[in-house]
N, C-alpha and C positions, 0 to 999 in steps of 0.2 A: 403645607402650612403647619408646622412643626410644633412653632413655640407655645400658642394662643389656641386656633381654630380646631384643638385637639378631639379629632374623627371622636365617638362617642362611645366608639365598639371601647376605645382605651381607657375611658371613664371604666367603661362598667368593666371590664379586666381590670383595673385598679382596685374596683370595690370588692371583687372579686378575692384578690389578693390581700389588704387592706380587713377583710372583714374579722368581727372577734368570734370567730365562729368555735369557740370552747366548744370539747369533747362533751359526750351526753353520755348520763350514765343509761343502761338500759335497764327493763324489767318488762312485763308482761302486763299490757293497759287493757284496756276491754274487748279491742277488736280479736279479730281472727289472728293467732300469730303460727306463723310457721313452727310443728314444736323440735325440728331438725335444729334451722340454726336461730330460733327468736327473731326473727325478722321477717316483717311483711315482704309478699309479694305485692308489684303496685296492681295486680289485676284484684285483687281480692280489698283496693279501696274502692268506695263510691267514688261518683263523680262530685259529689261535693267535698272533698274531701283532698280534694286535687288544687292544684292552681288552673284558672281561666288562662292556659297559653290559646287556647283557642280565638280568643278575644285579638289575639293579634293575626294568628293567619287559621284558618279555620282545616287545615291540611298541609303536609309537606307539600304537593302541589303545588299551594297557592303560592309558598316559602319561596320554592324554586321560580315560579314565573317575575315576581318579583326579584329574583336573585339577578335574570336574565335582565332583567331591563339596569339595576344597578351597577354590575360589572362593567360596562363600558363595552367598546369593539375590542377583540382581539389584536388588532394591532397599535403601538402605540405612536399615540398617545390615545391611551385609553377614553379619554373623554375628552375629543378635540373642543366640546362646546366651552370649557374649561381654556385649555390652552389658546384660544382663539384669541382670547385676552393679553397672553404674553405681551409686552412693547409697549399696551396701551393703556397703564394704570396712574397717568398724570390727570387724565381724564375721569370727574369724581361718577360721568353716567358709564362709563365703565365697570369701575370699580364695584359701582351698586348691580350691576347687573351681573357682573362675575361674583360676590356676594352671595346673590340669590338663587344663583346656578348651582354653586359649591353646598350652600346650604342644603339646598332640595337634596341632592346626591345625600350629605352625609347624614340628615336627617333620616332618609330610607336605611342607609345601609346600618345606620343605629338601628333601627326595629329588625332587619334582619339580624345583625347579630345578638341582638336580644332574645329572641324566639330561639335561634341557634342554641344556645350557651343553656338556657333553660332547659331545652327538649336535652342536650347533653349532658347535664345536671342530675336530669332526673334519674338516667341510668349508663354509667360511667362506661357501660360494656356494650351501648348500642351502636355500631356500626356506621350507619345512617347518618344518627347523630353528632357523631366527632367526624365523619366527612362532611357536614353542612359546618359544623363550626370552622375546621380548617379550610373548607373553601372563602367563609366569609374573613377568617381572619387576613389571609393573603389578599385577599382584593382589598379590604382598610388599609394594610400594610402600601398596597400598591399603590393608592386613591392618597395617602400621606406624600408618599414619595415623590408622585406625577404634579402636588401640587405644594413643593416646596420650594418652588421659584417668588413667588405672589410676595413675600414677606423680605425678601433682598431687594427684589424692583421696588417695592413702594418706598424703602429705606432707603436707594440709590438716590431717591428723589434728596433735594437741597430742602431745606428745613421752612424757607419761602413756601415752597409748591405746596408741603405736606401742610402747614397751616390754612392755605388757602383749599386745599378738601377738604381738612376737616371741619371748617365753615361753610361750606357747601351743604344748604339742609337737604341736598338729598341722601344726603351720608348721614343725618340725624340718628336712625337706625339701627347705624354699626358704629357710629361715635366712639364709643367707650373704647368698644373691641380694638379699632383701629388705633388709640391713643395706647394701649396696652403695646401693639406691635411698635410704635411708635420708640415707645419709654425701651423695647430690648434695641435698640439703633448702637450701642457698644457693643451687643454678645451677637447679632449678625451678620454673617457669615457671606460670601459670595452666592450666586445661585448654585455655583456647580461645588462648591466645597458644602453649601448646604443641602444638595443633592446626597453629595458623599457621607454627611453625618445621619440620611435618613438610612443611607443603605445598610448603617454597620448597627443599625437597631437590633436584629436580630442577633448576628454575633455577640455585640456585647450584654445582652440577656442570657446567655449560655449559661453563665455562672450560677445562676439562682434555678433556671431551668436544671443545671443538672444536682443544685444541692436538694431542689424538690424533688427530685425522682430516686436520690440516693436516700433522701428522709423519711417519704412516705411511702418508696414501693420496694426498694432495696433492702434497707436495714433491717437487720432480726434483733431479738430482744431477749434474754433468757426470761421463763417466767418466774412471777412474783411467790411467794409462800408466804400465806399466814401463818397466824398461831396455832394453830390445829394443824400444820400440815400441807394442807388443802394447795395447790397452785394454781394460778392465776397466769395467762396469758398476758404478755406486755406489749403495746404498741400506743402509738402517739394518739388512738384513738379513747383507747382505755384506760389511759394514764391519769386522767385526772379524776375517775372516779376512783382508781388504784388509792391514790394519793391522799383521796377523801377520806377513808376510810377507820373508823375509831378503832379498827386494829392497826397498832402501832406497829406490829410486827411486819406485817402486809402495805403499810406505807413505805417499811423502809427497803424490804425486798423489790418494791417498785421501785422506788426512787434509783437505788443504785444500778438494779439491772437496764433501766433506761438510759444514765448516764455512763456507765460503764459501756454500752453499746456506740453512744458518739464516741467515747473514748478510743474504742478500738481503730474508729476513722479519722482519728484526731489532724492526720497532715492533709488528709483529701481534704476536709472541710474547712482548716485553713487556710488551703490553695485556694478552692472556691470563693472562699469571702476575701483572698487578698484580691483575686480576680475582679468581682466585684468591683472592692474599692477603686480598684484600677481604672474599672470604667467610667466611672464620678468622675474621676483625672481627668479622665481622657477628655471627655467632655468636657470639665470646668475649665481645661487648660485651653481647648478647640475654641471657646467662646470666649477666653480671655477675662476668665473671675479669676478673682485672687485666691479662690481656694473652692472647695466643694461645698461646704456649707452655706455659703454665697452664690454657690451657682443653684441649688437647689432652690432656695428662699425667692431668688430675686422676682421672680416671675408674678407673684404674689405678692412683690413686696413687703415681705415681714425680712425685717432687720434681723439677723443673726442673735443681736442681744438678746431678743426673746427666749431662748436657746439656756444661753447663757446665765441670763435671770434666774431660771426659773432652773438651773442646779444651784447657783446661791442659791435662792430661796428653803428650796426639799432639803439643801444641806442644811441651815438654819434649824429644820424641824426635827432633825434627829431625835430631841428628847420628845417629842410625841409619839416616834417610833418605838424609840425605849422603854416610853410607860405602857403601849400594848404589849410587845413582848414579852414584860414582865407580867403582865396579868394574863394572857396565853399559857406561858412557864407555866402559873400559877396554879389556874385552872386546870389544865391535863395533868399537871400532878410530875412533872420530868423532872432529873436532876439537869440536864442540857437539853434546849434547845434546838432542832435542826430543821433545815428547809422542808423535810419532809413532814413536821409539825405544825406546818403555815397555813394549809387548806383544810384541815376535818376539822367540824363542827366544832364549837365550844361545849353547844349546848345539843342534849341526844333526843331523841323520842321525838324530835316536834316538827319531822318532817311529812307534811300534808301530801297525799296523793291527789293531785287536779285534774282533772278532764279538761280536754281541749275547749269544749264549750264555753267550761266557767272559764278558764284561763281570759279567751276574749270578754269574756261580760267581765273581768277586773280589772283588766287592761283597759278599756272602753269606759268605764266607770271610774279610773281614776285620772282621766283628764278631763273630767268635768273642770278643772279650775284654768280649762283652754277657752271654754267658753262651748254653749250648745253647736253652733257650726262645725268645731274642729271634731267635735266628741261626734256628732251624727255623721262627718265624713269620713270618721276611723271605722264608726260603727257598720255604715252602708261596706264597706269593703274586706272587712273584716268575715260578717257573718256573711254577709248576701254576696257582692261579689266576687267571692274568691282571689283576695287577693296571695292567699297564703296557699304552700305546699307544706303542711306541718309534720307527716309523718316519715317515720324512717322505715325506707322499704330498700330491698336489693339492689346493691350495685347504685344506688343514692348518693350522691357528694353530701357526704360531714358538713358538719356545721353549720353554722345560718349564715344567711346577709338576705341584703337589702338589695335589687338591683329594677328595671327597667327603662323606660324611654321616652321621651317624647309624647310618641302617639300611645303609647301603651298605660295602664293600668301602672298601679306599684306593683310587683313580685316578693315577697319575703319566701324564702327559703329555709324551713327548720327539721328540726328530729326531734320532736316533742317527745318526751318520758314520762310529763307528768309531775314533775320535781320544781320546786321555786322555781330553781336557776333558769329551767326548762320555759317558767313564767316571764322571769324580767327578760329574758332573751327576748320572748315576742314582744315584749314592751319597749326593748330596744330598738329593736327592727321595723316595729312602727313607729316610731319617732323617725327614724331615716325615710322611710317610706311618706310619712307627712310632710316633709321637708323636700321630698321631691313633688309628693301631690301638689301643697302650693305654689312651688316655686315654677313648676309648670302650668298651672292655672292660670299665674300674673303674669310671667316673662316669657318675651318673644323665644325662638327657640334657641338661639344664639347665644342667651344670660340663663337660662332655665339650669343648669347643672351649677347646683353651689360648687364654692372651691371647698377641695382637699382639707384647706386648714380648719374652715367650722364644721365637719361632716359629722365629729363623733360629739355637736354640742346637740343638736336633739336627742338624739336616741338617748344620751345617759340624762337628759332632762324627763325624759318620759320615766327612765327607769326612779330618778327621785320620787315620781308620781305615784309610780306603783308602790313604792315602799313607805309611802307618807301615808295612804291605803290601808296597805295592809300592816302597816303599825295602831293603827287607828284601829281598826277591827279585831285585833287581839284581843283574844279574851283572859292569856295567861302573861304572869313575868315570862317563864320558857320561851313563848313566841315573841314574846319582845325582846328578849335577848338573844334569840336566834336573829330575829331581823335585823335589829340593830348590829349583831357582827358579822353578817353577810354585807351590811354598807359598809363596814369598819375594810372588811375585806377589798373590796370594790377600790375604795380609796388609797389601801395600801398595794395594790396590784398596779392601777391604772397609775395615779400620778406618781407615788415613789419608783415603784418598779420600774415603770416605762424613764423614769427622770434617769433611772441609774443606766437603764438601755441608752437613752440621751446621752448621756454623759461617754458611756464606752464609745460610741458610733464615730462622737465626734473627736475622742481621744487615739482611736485606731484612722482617721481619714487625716489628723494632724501627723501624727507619724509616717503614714506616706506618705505626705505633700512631703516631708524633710528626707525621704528616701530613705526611712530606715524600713527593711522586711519585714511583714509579721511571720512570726513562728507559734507556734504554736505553744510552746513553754511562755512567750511576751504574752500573747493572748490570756493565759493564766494568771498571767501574775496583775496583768492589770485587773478582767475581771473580781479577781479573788481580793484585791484592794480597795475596787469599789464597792463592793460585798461589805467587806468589815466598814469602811467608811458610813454607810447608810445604815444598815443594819447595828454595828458597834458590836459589844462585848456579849450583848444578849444573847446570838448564834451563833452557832459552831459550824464555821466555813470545811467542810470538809474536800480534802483534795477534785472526789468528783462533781461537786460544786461549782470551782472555779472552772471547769471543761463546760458548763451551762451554755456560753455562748454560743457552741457550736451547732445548739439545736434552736436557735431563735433565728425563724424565718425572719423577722420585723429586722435585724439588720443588712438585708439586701435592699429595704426597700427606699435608701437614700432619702435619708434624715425626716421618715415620715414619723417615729416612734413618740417625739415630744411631746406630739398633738394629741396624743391620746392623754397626756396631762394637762395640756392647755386647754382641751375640751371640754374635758369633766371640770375645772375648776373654773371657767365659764358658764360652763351647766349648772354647777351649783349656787353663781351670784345669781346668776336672771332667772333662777330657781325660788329663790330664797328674795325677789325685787315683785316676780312674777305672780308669784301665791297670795302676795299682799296688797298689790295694786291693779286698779280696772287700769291707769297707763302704765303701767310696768309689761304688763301681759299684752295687750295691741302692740307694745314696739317690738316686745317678744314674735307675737306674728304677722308683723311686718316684716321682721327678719328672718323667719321661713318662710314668706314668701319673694324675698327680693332676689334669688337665685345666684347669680354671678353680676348683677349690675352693679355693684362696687368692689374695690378690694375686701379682703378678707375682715380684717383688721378695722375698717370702716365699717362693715358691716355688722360689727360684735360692736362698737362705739355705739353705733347707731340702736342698738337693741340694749346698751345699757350699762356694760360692763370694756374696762378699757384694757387689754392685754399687753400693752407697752407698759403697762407698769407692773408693780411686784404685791399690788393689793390682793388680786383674785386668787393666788395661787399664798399669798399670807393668811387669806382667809377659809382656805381648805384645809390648809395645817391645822388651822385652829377650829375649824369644827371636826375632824379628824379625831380630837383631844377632844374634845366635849360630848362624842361619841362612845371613845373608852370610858370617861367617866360615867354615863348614862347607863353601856353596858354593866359597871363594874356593880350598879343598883341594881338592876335587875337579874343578879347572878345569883 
């Protein structure tokens, strides 16, 4: 079951992949730290100090006995009690009963790969661990495959029969589920050619598998040099605190040794992303959409125009771009401009060292305007249950997200330093983590995983929380001017950034639908256009600039990149409906708890704000601009 009933191990490898897990800068916090290489070992944290994986299986043991009864028999078909159904899905007690068979399995093997991916997380070099992940991956892989028939045979049926089950209240249930399979009856495939498109899953992921292994474990970097001298090691991990940095000299030594390293692999990595696009094809063409951007969307039903919109729109705001820019110029005092003057600070001195403690009591405290329920269920999981791994210890996977399951607790995954960023991160990651606490709360397990498209509207709704907060609580201009250009930032990252990523994805997947090659010099020259397009005259596009592409994971991941601007500028209407209304805020969490019972898009209507049109994302431009001027008071 391919299209819809998507196994759940692939949710959380989506969120996996998907997550904003920004580099952390390091320093030395209170605890014990290694003084070799600054870095915890995990035996030297408490056990509070951990995440509760025990809370799902209390031992590898218990992992494995569970794994045995999931896997099926060794011969196939794996799970006859499954296949048994084959022939007989005209019959709606059928159906309901193959349903709750499929369920049961992929519900299980979602906690097991849960606990998997976690206990693997923890330490990248445990042995153990990446053989219990690779076991479970391969059985989900198999558990998709063996049941890729279920959604050709109900679709065989004549449009009579399928009416008359889906009025059958015993189907009341899967209702929805079923009218979604329903609605894909043009991009449905035979059983045995749908068999054939589950098998080439693996191959056609190769591409992004191997540009993440040339990314993050291949590539070298020459190191950075400040202005003293001094050098500085360069990697994708250390880059963005490289980049931060008010020595300008030490930005720019970064910046180029980083991109002058993709540069060096300039044809490999255009191979891989033309690879890639290839597979979008392959698939869009296999299921008969007109193109890739349409095969992506339709699932969800969000119209392409969305897409489309919302580069009008970002185009539209240029001169909001332009009037920060110029007060950035302004402020650092440069005669140009350049990307590597986009991330350090405006404002110096006023960055606060937080302990993990306080960090949750601010994060917990600034959504009191969710109401006492939402704030005591952050609270309970936050301090007491462990729902968090916050610290960075050896052989730890980078970055944060949000991930677990069903039966399981939220999981957030961080490397805490102690820094703002290090702050709204957790504030992020609990808003995702809320958004799965209620939507499993309310919804059977079937709706409980929201779609893709709202996923990053909590989290940056929480982060507005935090910084409406910690605006509020400043005691100087300094910290309100730091705050205030950390949102200014946020908003120039997520929706223009990501809009101009939009915009290339869908300009390099048009070009191959027309058969022309990307090369690596096109790749430049488009990138480097939509650069000065958005951007304009205020930055200096430098040659290795336009080579950027090459190192954005987010265009593998077939036209997810927009949503991180239709998120945020959803986040910020029922942000800004939510803070001011007792009903603005209930339909706010109604719609973190309604999980996947509606479409996307329905589901944002229904909580307040309407993304078929070009108000929400008119309306982030323009606070965007009200923001620089707010800053430009405070400077």
């Amino acid at each position: 079951m391919s299209l819809f009933f998507a196994n759940a191990f692939s949710t959380t490898a989506a969120r996996l992949l998907i997550s904003l897990a920004a580099p952390l800068q390091l320093y030395c916090n209170q605890l014990k730290i290694n003084e070799e290489d600054m870095v915890l070992s995990r035996s030297e944290l408490s056990k509070n100090d951990k995440w509760n994986v025990e809370a799902l299986y209390s031992s590898p043991a218990k992992w494995t006995e569970d794994f045995a009864k999931a896997k099926g028999g060794s011969a196939e078909p794996h799970w006859p009690e499954l296949r048994q159904y084959q022939g007989k899905l005209s019959d709606p007690h059928s159906i309901a009963a193959y349903m709750e068979k499929y369920l049961t399995i992929d519900r299980l093997l979602a906690k097991l790969a849960t606990y998997a991916h976690l206990r693997a997380d923890e330490d990248l070099g445990d042995d153990e661990a990446k053989r219990n992940f690779g076991l479970i991956s391969s059985v989900s892989h198999e558990f998709r495959l063996e049941t890729s028939w279920m959604e050709p045979e109900l679709l065989a049926l004549k449009q009579t029969e399928i009416d008359r089950l889906l009025a059958d209240p015993v189907l009341k249930p899967y209702r929805f589920a079923l009218e979604r399979i329903v609605r894909m009856r043009p991009h449905t495939l035979s059983a045995d050619k749908e068999e054939l498109l589950a098998l080439s899953g693996k191959a056609l992921d190769a591409s992004y598998q191997s540009f993440a292994a040339l990314s993050n474990a291949d590539m070298t970097f020459a190191s950075a040099t400040d202005s003293s001298g001094q050098q500085h090691p360069v990697s994708n991990g250390s880059y963005l605190a490289l980049v931060s940095s008010p020595d300008r000299q030490l930005r720019k030594s970064a910046f180029l040794n980083l991109m002058r390293g993709y540069q060096s692999n300039l044809n490999t990595l255009c191979e891989l992303l033309q690879g890639q696009v290839n597979g979008h094809q392959f698939n869009a063409k296999a299921r008969g959409y007109a193109n890739c951007a349409t095969a992506a969307l339709y699932t969800n039903q969000i119209d392409p125009v969305v897409i489309t919109r919302l580069i009008e729109t970002i185009r539209k705001g240029k001169p909001a771009m332009a009037q920060y820019l110029k007060l950035r110029k302004q402020v650092l005092k440069v005669d140009e401009l350049h990307a590597y003057d986009l991330m350090c600070p405006l404002v110096k001195d006023v960055e606060e060292k937080i302990d993990y403690p306080q960090a949750c009591r601010l994060v917990v405290e600034s959504v009191a305007p969710l109401g006492k329920d939402y704030q005591d269920a952050l609270a309970q999981g936050l301090m007491k249950d462990r729902w968090v791994d916050p610290f960075e210890t050896a052989r730890k996977r980078s970055g944060a997200y949000s991930s677990g399951c069903y039966d399981s607790m939220p999981y957030i995954l961080l490397n805490f330093h102690g820094m703002l960023n290090d702050v709204t991160t957790l504030a992020h990651e609990a808003g995702h983590s809320m958004h799965s606490y209620l939507s499993r709360k309310h919804q059977s397990y079937i709706y409980s995983q929201y779609p893709i498209f709202v996923a990053e509207v909590a989290s940056t709704f929480n982060e507005l929380l935090l910084l409406d907060l910690l605006y509020k609580q400043a005691k100087t201009k300094e910290r309100r001017a730091h705050l205030l250009n950390d949102q200014i930032d946020r908003i120039r990252a997520t929706i223009f950034r990501q809009t101009l990523f939009a915009e290339f994805e869908l300009k390099i997947h048009n070009l191959v639908e027309q058969g022309q090659p990307l090369t690596p010099s096109l790749l430049n020259q488009i990138y480097g256009n939509l650069l000065r397009d958005y951007y304009g005259e205020d930055l200096v596009i430098e040659p290795e600039l336009e080579s950027e592409w090459a190192r954005i994971p987010h265009f593998y991941y077939n036209f997810y990149v927009y949503q991180y601007a239709t998120g945020l500028s959803a986040a910020m209407a029922l942000h800004q409906q939510a803070t001011h209304s007792i009903e603005a805020r209930d339909r706010y969490l109604q719609f973190l708890s309604s999980g996947s019972s509606k479409y996307p898009l329905d589901l944002l209507k229904g909580a307040g704000v309407d993304m078929t049109s070009t108000a929400p994302i008119e309306a982030a431009v323009q606070r965007f601009s009200e923001l620089v001027e707010e800053l430009k008071r405070n400077l």
